[in-house]
N, C-alpha and C positions, 0 to 999 in steps of 0.2 A: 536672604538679606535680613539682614538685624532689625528690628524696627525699636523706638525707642518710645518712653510715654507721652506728652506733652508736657514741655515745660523741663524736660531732660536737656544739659548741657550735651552738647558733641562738639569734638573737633574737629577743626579743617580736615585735618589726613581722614578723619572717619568718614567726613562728605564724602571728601575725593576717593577715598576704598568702595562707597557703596557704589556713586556714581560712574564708577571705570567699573565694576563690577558687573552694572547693568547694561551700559556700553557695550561692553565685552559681549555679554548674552546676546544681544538684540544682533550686532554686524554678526557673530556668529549664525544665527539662525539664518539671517541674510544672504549669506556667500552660502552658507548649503546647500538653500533653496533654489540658489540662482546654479550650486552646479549639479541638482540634479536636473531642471530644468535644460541643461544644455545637453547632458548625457542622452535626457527621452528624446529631443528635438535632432541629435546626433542618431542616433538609432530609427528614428522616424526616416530621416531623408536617408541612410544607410539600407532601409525595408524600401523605400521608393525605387531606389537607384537599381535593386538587385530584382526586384521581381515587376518591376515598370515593363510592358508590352515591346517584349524587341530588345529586350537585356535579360532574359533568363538565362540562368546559367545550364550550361549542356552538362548532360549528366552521361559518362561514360560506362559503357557495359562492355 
């Protein structure tokens, strides 16, 4: 992000660029986090379900 001195004129659009800029950043980093969280939490109960006592899978010879 740009930063500018004090006492530096800026425009509307220049607010609104920086400000959807950071917007932008921040729900990005949000939704990531939120879908790796669901992947590990998906894989968690995915490891529960397969080797929980009395659901092993048979292994053929």
């Amino acid at each position: 992000m740009k930063q500018h001195s004090i006492g530096t004129k800026i425009s509307k659009s220049q607010v609104y660029e920086a400000f959807n800029e950071q917007w932008i950043d921040v729900h990005v980093k949000n939704i990531s986090k939120k879908i790796k969280l669901a992947f590990q939490q998906y894989y968690q109960d995915l490891g529960f379900k397969v080797f929980f006592p009395g659901n092993q899978p048979k292994i053929m010879i």
